[in-house]
Each structure stands twice: as structure tokens, then as C-alpha cells.
DSSP file (Angstrom, degrees, kcal/mol; ACC not computed):
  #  RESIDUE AA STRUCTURE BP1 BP2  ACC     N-H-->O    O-->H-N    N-H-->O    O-->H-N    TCO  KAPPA ALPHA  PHI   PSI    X-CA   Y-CA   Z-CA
    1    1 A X     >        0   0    0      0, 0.0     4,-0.7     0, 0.0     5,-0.1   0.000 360.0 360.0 360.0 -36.8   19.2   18.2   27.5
    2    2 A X  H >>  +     0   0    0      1,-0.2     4,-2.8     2,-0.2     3,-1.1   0.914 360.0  65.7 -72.9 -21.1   17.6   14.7   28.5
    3    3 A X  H 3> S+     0   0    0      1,-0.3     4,-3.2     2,-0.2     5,-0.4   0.928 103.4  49.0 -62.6 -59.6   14.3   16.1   28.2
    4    4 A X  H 34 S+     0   0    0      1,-0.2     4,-0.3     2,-0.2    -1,-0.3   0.535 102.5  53.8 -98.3  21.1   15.1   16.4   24.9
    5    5 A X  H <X S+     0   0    0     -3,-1.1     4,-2.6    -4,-0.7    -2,-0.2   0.758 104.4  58.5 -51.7 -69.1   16.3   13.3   24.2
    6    6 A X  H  X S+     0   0    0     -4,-2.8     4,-2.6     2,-0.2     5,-0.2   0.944 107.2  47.3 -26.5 -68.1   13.2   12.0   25.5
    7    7 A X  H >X S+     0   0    0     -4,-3.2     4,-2.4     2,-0.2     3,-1.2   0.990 111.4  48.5 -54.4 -63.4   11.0   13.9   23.0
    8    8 A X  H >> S+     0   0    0     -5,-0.4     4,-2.0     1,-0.3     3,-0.7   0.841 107.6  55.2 -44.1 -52.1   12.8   13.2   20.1
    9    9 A X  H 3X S+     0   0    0     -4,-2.6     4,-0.9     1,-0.2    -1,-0.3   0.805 114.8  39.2 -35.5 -45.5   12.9    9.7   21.0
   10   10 A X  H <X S+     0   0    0     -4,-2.6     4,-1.7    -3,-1.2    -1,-0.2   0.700 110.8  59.1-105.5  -7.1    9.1    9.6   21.2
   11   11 A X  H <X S+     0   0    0     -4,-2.4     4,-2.0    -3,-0.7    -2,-0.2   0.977 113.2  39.5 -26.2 -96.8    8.9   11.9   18.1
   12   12 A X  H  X S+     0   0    0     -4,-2.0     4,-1.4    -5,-0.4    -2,-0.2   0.583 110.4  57.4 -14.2 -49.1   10.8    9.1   16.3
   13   13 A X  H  X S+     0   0    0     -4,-0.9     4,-3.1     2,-0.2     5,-0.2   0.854 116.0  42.6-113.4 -67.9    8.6    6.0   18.3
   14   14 A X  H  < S+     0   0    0     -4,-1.7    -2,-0.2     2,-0.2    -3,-0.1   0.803 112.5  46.6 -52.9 -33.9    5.1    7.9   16.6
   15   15 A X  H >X S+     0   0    0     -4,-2.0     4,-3.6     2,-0.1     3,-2.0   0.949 116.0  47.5 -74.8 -51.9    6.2    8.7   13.2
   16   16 A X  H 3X S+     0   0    0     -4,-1.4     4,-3.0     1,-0.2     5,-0.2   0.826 117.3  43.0 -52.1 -44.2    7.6    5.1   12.8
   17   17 A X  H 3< S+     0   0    0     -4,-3.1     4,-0.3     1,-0.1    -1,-0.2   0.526 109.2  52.6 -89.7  19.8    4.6    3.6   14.1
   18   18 A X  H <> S+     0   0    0     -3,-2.0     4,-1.6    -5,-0.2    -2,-0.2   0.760 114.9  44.3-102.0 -26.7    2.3    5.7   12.3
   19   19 A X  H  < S+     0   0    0     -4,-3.6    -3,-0.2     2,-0.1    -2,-0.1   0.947 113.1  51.8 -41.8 -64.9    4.4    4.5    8.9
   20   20 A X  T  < S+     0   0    0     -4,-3.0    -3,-0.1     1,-0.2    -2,-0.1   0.889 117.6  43.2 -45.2 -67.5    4.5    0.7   10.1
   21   21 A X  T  4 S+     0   0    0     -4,-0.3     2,-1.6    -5,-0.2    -1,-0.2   0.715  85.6  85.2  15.1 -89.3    0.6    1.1   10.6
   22   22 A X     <  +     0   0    0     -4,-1.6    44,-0.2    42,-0.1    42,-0.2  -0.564  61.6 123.7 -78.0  82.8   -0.7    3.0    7.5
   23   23 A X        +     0   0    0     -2,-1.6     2,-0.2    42,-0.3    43,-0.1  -0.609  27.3 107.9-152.1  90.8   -1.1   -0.3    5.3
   24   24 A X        -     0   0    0     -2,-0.2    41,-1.7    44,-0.1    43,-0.1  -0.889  68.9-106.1-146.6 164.8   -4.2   -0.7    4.0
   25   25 A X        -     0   0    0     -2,-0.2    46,-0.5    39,-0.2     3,-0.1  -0.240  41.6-106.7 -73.1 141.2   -5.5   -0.3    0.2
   26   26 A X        -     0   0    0     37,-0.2    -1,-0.1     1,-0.2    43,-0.1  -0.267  56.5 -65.5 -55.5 162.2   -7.6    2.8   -0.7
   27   27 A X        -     0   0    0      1,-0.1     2,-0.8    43,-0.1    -1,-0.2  -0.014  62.1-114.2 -49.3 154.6  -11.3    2.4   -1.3
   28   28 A X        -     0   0    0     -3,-0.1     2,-0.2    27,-0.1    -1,-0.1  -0.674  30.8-115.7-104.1 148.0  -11.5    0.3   -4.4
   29   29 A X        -     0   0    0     -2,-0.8     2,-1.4     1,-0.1    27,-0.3  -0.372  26.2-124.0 -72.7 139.7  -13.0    2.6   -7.3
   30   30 A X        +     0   0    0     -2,-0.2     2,-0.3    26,-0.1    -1,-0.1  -0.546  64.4 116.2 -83.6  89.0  -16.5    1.0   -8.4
   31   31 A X        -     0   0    0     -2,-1.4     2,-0.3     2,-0.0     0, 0.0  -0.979  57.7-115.5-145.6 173.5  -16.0    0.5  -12.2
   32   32 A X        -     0   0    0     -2,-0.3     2,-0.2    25,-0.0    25,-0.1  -0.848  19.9-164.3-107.2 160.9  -15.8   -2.0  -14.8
   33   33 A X        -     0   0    0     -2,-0.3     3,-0.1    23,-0.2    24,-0.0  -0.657  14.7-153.8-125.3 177.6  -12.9   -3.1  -17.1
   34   34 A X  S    S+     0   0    0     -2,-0.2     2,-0.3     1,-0.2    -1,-0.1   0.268  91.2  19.4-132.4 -39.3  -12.9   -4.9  -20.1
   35   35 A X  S    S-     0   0    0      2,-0.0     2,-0.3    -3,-0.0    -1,-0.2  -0.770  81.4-133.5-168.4 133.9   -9.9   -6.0  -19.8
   36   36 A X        -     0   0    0     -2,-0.3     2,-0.6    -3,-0.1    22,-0.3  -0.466  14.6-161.9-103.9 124.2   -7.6   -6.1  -16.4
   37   37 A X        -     0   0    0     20,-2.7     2,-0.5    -2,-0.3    45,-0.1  -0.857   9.3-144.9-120.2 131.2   -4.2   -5.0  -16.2
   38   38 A X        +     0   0    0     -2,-0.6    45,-2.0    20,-0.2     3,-0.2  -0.774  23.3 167.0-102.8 116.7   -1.4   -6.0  -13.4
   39   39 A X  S    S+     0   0    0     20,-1.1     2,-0.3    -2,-0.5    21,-0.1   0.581  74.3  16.5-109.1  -6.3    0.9   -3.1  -12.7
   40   40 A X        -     0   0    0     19,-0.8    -1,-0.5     1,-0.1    19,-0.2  -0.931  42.1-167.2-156.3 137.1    2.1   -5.2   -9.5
   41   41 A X  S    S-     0   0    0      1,-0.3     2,-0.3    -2,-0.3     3,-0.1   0.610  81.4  -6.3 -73.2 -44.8    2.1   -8.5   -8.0
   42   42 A X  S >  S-     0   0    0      1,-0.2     3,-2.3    17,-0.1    -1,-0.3  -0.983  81.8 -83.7-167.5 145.4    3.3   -7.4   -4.2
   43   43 A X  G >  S+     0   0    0     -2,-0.3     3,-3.8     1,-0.3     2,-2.3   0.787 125.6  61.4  -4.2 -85.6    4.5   -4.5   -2.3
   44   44 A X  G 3  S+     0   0    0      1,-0.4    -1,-0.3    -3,-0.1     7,-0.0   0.186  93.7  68.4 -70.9   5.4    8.0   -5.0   -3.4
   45   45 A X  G <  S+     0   0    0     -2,-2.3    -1,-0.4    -3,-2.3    -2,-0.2   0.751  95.7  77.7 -96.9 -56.6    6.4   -4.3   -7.3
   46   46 A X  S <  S-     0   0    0     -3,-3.8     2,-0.3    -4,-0.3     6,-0.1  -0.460  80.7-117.7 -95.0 133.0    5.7   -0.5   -6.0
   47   47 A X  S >  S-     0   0    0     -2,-0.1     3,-1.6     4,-0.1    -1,-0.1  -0.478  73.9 -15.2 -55.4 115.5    8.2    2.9   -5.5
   48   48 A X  T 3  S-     0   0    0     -2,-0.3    -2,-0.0     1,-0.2     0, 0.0  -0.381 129.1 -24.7  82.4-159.2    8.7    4.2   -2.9
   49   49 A X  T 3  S+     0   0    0      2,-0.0    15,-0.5    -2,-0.0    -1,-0.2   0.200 101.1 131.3 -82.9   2.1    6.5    3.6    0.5
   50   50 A X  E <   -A   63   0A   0     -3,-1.6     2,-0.4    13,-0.1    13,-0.2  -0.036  48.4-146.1 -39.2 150.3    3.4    2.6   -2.6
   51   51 A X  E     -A   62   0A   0     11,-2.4    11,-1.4    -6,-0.1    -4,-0.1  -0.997  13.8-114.1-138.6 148.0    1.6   -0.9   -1.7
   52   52 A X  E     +A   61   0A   0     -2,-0.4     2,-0.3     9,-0.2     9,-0.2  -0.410  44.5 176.6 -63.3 138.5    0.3   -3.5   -4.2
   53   53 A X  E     -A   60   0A   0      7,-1.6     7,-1.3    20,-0.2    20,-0.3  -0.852  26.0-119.2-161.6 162.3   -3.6   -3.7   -4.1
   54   54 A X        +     0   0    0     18,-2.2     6,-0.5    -2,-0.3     2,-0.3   0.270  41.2 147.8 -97.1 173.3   -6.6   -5.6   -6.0
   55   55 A X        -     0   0    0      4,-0.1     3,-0.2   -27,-0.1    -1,-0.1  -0.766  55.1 -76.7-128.4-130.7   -9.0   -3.9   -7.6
   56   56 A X  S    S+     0   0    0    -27,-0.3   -23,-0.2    -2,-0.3     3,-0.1   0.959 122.2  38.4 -77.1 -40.8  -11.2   -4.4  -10.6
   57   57 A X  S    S-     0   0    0      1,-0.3   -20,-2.7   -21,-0.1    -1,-0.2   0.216 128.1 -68.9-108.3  34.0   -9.3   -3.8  -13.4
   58   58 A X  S    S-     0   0    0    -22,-0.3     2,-0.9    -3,-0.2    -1,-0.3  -0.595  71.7 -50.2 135.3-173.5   -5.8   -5.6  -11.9
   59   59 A X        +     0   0    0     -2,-0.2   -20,-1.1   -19,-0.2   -19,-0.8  -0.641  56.9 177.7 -95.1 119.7   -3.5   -4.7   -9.2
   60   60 A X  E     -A   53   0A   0     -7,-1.3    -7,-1.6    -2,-0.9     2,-0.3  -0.272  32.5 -96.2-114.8-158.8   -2.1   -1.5   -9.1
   61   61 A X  E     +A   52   0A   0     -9,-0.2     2,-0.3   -16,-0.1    -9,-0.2  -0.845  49.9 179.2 -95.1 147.1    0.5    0.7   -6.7
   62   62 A X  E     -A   51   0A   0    -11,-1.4   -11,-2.4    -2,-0.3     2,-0.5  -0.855  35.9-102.4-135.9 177.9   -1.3    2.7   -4.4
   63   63 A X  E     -A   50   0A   0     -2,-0.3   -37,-0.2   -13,-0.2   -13,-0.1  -0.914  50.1-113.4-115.6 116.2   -0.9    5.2   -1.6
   64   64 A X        -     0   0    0    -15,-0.5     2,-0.6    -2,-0.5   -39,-0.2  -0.028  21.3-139.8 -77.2 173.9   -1.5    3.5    1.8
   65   65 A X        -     0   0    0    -41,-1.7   -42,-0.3     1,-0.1    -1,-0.1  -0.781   7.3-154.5-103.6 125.3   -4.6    4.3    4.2
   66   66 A X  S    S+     0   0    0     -2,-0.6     2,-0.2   -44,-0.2    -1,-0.1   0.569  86.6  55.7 -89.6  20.7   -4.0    4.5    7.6
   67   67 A X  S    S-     0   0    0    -43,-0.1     2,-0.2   -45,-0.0   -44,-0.1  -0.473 100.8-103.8-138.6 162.6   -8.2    3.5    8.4
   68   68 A X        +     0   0    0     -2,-0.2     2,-0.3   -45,-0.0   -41,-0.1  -0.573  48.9 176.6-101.9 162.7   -9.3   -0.2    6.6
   69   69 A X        -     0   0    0      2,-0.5   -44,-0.1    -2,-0.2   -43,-0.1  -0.629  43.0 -86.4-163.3-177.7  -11.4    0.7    3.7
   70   70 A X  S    S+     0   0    0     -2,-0.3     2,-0.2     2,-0.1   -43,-0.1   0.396  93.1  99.7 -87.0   7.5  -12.8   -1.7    1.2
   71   71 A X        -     0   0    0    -46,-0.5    -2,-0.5   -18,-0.0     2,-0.3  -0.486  64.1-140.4 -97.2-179.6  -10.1   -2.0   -1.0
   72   72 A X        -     0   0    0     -2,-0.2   -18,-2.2   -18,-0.1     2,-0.6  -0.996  14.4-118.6-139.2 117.5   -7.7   -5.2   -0.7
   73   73 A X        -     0   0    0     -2,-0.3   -20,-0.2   -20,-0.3   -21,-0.1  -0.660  40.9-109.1 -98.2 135.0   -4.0   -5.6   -1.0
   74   74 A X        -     0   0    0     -2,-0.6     2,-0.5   -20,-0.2   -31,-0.2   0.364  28.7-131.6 -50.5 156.4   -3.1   -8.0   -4.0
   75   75 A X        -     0   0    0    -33,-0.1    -1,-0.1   -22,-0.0   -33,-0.0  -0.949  28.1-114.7-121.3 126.4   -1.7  -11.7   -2.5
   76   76 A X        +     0   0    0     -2,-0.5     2,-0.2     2,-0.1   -34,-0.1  -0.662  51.6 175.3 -83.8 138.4    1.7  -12.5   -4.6
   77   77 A X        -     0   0    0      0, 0.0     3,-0.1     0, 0.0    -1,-0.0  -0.755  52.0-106.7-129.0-174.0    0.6  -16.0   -6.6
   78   78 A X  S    S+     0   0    0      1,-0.3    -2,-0.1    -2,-0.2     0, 0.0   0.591 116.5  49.8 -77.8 -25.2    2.1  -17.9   -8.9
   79   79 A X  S    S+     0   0    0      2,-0.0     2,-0.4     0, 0.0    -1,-0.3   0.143  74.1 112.7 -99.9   7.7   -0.4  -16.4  -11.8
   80   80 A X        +     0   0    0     -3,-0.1   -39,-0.1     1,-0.1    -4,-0.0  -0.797  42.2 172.6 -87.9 141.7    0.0  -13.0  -11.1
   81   81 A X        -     0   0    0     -2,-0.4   -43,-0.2   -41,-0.1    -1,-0.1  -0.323  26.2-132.3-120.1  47.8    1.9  -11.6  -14.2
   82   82 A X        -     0   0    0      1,-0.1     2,-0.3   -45,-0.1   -43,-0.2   0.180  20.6-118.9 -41.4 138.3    2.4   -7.6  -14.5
   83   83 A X        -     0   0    0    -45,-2.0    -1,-0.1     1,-0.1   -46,-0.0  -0.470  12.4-157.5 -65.9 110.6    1.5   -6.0  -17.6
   84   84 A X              0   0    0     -2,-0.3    -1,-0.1     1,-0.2    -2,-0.1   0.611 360.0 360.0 -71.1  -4.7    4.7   -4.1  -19.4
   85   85 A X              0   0    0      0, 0.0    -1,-0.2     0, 0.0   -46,-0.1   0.108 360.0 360.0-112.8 360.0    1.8   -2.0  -21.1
């Protein structure tokens, strides 16, 4: 029975730091926009375990990486506005 205590415990200890972890922005896709639209300002913008991040044509929710990539997660300013559109 402690034995498997243990595991679960370190079950528990992997997933949580594998969660904590996996925050960084997917690659960001190589296009141009015309005109750049904010679907987020910050994390706290996004559903569900989603993260805010940069790219070219505004900041949008994404699905985090666990590896660093090129893409960049958005920095809450005072100018950031999301777009209701």
C-alpha cells in the first residue's frame, strides 16, 4: 500500500511539472497581415490551459509548447486592446 502511495505521488509530482513547464508560444507562422488583430492581451485573455502570444498579425490564444520555439508570448501593456471582431 505505501508503494503505492509513492507512485501516485510521483505520478502527480510529473504531470504537474510537466503542465507548469509547457509555456512557451508555438512557432510563429511566417506571413503578412494587412491589418493586425488582438484576440488577447495576457494569458488570463485565453480558455482553458491556452497562452497569449505575439505573432504577426496580433496576439492570439495558443496551445503551449513544451520545447522554446520562435514564437513569443504577448507582454500585457497599456496599448494592448483586443479586437471584439
Amino acid at each position: 500500500m505505501q508503494k503505492m502511495k509513492l507512485t501516485a505521488v510521483i505520478i502527480l509530482i510529473v504531470v504537474v511539472m510537466s503542465v507548469v513547464q509547457a509555456n512557451y508560444c508555438p512557432r510563429r507562422p511566417n506571413i503578412m497581415c494587412i491589418r493586425a488583430s488582438n484576440k488577447c492581451c495576457s494569458d488570463s485573455d485565453c480558455r482553458g490551459s491556452k497562452i497569449c502570444c505575439s505573432e504577426n498579425c496580433g496576439n492570439q490564444c495558443r496551445d503551449s509548447e513544451s520545447e522554446p520555439t520562435n514564437g513569443m508570448k504577448a507582454q500585457r501593456s497599456s496599448t494592448c486592446k483586443i479586437d471584439p471582431f
